[in-house]
N, C-alpha and C positions, 0 to 999 in steps of 0.2 A: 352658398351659391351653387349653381349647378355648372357643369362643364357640357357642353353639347354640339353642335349642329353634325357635323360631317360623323365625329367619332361617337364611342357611345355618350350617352347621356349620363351621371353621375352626381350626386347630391346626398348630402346627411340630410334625413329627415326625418320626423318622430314618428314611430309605430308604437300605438299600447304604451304610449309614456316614456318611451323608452328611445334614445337615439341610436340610428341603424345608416350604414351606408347601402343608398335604396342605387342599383344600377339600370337602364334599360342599352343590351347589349345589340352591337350589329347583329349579329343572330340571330336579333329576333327574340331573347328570353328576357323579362326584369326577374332583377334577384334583389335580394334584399338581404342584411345578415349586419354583424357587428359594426360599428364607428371602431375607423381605423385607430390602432391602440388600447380598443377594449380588452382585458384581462380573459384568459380563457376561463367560460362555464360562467360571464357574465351576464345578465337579464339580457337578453338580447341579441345575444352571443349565435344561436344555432344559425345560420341563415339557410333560405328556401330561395327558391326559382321558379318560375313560370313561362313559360311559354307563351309569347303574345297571342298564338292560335287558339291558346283556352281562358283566354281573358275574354269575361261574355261582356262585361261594358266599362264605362269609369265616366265616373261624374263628378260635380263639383261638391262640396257637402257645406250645409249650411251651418257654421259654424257655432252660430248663436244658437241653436237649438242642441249641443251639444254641450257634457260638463266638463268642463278643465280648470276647475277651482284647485288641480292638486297646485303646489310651489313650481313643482319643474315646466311648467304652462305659463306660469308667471312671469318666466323669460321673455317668452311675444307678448308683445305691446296688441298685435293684431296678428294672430293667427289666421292662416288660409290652410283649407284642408282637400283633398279629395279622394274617393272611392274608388278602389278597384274591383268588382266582382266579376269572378275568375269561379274554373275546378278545383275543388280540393279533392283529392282521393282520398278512400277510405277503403276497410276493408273489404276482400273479396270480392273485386273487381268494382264497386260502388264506387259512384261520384258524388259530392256532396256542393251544391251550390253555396259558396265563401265570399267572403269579405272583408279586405285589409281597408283600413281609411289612414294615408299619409296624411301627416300633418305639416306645413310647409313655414317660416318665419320671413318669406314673403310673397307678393302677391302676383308678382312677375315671374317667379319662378314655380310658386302654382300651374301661374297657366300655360309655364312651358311644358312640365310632365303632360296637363291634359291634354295641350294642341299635340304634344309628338305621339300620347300614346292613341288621339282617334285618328291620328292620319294612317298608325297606324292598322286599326283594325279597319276602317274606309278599305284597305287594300285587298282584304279578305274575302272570299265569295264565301256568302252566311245566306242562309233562309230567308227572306221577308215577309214572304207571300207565301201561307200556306193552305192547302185544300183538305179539309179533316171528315175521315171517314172514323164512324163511330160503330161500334156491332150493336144492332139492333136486339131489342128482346123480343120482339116478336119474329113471327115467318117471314122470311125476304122471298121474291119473287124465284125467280129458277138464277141459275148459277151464270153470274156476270152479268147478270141481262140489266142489274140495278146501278150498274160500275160503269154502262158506256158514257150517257150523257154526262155526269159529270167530270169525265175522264177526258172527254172533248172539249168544258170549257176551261179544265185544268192546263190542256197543252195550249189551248188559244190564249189564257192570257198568262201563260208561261210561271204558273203557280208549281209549288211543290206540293206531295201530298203526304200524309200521315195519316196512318190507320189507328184509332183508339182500340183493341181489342185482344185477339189468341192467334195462335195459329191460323184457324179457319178463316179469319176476316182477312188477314192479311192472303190469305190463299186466295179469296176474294179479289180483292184490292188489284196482285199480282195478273191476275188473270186476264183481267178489265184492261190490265193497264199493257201486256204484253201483246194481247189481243190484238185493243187499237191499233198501236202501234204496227202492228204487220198488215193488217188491213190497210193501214194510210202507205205501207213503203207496196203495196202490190204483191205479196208474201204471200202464197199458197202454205196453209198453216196444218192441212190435212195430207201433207206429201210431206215422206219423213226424214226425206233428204232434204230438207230447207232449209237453207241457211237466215237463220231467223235474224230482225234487224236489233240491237239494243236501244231501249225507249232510253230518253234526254232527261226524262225524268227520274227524280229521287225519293224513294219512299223511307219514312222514316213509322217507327212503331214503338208505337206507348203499349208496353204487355200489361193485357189486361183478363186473361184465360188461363187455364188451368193447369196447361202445359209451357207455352211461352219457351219451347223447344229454339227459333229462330233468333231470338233476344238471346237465349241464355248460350247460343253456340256462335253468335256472332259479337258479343258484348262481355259475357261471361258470367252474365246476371241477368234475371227479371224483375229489376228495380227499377221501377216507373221513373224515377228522379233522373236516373243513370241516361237511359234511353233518352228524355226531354233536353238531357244537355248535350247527350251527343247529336242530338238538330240543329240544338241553340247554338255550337261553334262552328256546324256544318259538316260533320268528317263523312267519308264518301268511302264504301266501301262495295268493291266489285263480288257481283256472287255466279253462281252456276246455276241452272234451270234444266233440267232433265222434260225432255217430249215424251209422253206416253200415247203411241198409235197403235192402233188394231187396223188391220184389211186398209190400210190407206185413209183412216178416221184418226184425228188427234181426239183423243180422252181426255186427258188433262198434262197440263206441266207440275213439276215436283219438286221443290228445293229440298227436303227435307228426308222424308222415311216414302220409300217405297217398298211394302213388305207383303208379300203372299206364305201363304200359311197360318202361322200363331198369330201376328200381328195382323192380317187381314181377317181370320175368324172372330179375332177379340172386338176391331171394330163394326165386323158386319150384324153380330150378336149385341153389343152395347147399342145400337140403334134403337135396336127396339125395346128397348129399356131407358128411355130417355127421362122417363117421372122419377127413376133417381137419380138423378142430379148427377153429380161427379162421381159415387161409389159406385157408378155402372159399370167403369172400364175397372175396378177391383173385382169385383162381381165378374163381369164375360172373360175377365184375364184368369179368378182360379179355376172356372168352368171349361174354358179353352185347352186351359195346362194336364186340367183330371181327362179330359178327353183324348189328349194327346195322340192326334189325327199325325200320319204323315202323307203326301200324296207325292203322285210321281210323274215324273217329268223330264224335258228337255230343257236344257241352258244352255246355248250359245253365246259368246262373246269375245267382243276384239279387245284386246289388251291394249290401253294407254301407255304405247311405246315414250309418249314424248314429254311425261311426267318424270320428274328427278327425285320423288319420294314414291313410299311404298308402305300399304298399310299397317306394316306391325314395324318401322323402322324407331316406333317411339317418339317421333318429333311433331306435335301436334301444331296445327295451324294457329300462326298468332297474328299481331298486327305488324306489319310491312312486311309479310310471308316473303320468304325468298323464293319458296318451291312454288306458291302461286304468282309471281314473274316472271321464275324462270319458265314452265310449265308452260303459260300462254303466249313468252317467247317461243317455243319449241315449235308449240302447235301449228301458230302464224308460218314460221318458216315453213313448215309440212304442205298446210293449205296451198303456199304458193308454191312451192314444188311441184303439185300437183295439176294446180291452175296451169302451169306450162307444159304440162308433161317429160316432168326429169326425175319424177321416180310414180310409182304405180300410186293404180286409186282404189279406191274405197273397192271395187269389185274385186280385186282379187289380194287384200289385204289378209292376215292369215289369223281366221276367227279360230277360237278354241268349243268342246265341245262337252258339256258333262251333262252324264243322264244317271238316272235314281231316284229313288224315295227320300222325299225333303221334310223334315218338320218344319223349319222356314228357310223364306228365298228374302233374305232384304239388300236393297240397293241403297246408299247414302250419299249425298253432297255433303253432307256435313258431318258433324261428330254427332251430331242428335243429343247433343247434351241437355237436363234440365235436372233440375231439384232434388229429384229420385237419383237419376245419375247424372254425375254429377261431370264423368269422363265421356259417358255416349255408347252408342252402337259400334263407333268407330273412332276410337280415341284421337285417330293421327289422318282423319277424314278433313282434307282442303276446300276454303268455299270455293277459291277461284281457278282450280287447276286445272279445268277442263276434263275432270273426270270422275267417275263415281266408285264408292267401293263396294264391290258383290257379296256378300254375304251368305255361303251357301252352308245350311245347318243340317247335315244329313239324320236319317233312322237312327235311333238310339234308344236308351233306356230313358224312363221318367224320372230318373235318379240323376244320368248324367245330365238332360239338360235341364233340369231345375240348377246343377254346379253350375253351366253356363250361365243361365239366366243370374245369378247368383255376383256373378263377376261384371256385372253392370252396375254393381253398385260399388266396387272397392278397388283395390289397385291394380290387381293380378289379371294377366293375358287373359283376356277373353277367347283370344282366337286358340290359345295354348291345348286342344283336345283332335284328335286323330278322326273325330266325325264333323269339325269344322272346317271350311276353307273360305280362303277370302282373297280375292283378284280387285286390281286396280283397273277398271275399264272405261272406254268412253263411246261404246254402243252395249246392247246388250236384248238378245230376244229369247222366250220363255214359250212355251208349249203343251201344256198335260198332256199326260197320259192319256186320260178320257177323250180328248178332241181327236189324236193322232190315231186310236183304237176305233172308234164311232165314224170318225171323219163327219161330223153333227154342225147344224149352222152352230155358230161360235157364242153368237147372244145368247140362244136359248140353253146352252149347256154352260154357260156361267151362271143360269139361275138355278140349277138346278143342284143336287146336294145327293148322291147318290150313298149309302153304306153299305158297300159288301161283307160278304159274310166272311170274318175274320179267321177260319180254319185254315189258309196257307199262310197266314200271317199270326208271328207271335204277339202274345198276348196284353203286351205293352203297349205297341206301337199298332192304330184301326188304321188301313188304305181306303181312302175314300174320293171319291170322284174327283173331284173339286174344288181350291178354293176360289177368295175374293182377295183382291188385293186394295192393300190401304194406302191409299198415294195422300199424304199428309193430311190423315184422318179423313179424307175422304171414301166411299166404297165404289170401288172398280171392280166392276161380273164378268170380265171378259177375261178366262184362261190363257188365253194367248195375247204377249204383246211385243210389240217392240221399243228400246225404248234408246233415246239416243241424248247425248250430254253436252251442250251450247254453253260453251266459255264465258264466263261473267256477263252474262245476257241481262242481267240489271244490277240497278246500284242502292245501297240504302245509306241511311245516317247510321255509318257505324264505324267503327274503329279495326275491330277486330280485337280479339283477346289480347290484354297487355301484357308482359309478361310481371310477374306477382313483384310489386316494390315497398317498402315501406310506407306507411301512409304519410301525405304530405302534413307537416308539421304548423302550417301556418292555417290561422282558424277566421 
């Protein structure tokens, strides 16, 4: 018999042959685990938990098409059974789509588990309606221009979307879809003080590329499977969107890597080398490293006073982040301080200033974590904190930063070297050398690649005009930019990294 309505729900039922006392808790979780009195380390003995939120369905099972010829089956006269598919985790942040089938000895209390357990997933807001963008193989038109229409009849009939693809389609996807949305709220998106609107919409992403940098810094994996179930229960995860403007022009938005120097020479060089395939960015990356270019320049930026972490604190961003709540409470209070005038504004907030010869300048939302590295650019880099980490890689030998580069793939401080520095900011503008010396229009001296001749300079490190910068694998020519950091300005199907648990025991 089951015990139910108001308290929890409670019943022996058979699992895998086996009698287990099955519970669904006020709380909200069914567990399942030994009949009370079973002997410890008995079949049946370990019991598991679930969380109503990761239960994707439960249905009736047909019984007669199932075999219970064992004896212990021989007790029902007429067995009634039904299916729960749920998450099972696995390892290394994977989720594995599971299935327990209770078996019930009657048919009134069957279908009290299935009425109570779809009332309660009814309660949940889940996917229905999805709009799936897939990355084409051939050339797509120019950038966003392919994302508006259906971006429009996504928000009309209040569809969600999903990108099939990498990095770049979903940079696509994002674009289209941040786009719209300011265009619809009256959002001047080429003025860099805008306070930008966040779209209603949720994008979810199936990795399907070669980086899968977003998947694996927001999920903790590039497992297709992983990703499809975190839509299927609907989890909602707020991110940051970094503005990249030149002279009053938006370039592009960035969740991910914005990097001038090594990383912008390795993807401006991989371009044109696209006929081979994925070994290009191996290719342009040892060519870039033997080259080892530094160029020089201005940084300016304002420090993320109202973030409660700090990038080498060691405490990397997980799921229900504390520093990304508390962070965007912080910021909120700032905003509206400001809004009334009860402390100062943006004009006379107190920017910092550093100038020098850079091998690279990378900014992060995130840890930039994938496959290769496995911790990121920035271990302890938050999606949602309203700010990004600088990354400033000064002149040095081709000895030490190949050590750097080195320590992106193992455990040891990356930042740990007397030619790196790394600030937590939530604006930040850039400058060369070459523009500030020429005073040159800005476009034409971002295409241009100058080498001077390396006699005041040692023999390690070439000064060279200029680079490009890689705003998530895209190429940006403009030396000079600004770039500024908007608080969880979209939302995906994501969780956030769990923290590392044993794998769930129930198959």
């Amino acid at each position: 018999g089951g015990d139910g309505a108001a308290g929890p729900l409670r019943s022996v039922l058979w699992v895998k042959q086996q009698r287990c006392a099955v519970s669904l808790e006020p709380a909200r979780r069914c567990c399942a685990g030994a009949e009370p009195g079973a002997r410890a380390g008995a079949p049946g003995a370990d019991a598991c938990s679930v969380p109503v939120s990761e239960i994707i369905a439960v249905e009736e099972t047909d019984v007669h098409g199932k075999h219970h010829s064992s004896g212990k089956w021989q007790k029902m006269e007429k067995p009634y059974a039904f299916t729960v598919h749920c998450v099972k985790r696995a390892r290394r942040h994977r989720w594995k789509w599971a299935q327990v089938t209770f078996w019930c000895p009657e048919e009134q209390l069957c279908h009290l588990w299935l009425q109570t357990l779809r009332e309660m997933l009814e309660k949940l807001t889940r996917p229905y309606h999805l709009g799936t963008f897939q990355e084409p193989r051939s050339q797509t038109p120019a950038k966003g221009q392919a994302l508006r229409l259906p971006l429009r009849k996504l928000e009309t009939l209040g569809l969600l979307i999903v990108c099939v693809g990498g990095d770049g389609m979903f940079s696509e996807v994002l674009h289209g879809l941040i786009g719209r949305t300011q265009r619809s709220a009256g959002v001047d998106q080429n003025h860099p003080r805008a306070v930008l609107v966040p779209s209603s919409l949720r994008i979810g992403i199936i990795p399907a590329g070669s980086t899968d940098c977003v998947c694996y810094s927001t999920v903790g994996t590039s497992d297709a499977e992983t990703s499809a179930l975190h839509i299927v229960v609907g989890d909602s995860l707020a991110m940051d969107v970094s503005s990249v403007h030149h002279n009053s022009t938006l370039l592009r938005y960035s969740v991910s890597l914005l990097g001038y120097g090594f990383y912008g020479d390795i993807i401006k060089d991989s371009e044109k080398k696209r006929w081979l395939g994925l070994a290009r960015y191996d290719f342009s990356g040892l060519k870039t490293f033997l080259s080892h270019h530094c160029y020089e320049g201005t940084v300016s930026f304002l420090p993320a006073q109202h973030t409660v972490g700090s990038p080498r604190d060691g405490k990397p961003c997980r799921a229900g982040c504390f520093v990304c709540r508390q962070s965007r409470q912080q910021l909120e209070d700032e905003q509206k301080k400001a809004l009334y005038g009860l402390e100062a504004a943006e004009d006379v907030e107190e920017w910092q200033v550093v100038c020098g010869k850079f091998l690279a300048i990378n900014a992060t939302n995130m840890s930039c974590a994938c496959r290769r590295s496995p911790r990121g650019l920035s271990p302890a880099a938050h999606l949602g904190d309203g700010s990004s980490d600088l990354i400033l890689i000064r002149k040095c030998s081709r000895f030490n930063f190949l050590r750097f580069l080195i320590r992106h793939t193992n455990q040891q401080d990356q930042f740990d070297f007397t030619f790196v520095e790394v600030y937590r900011v939530k604006k930040f503008q850039f400058t060369s050398k070459h523009v500030e010396d020429e005073d040159s229009d800005l476009k034409e001296g971002g295409k241009k690649r100058f080498g001077h001749i390396c006699s005041g300079h040692p023999s390690c490190c070439c000064a060279v005009s200029s680079s490009s910068w890689n705003c998530d694998g895209e190429v940006l020519h403009s030396p000079a930019i600004e770039v500024r950091v908007h608080c969880q300005l979209v939302r995906l199907f994501a969780r956030g990294i769990e923290e590392t648990a044993k794998p769930d025991s129930h198959s």
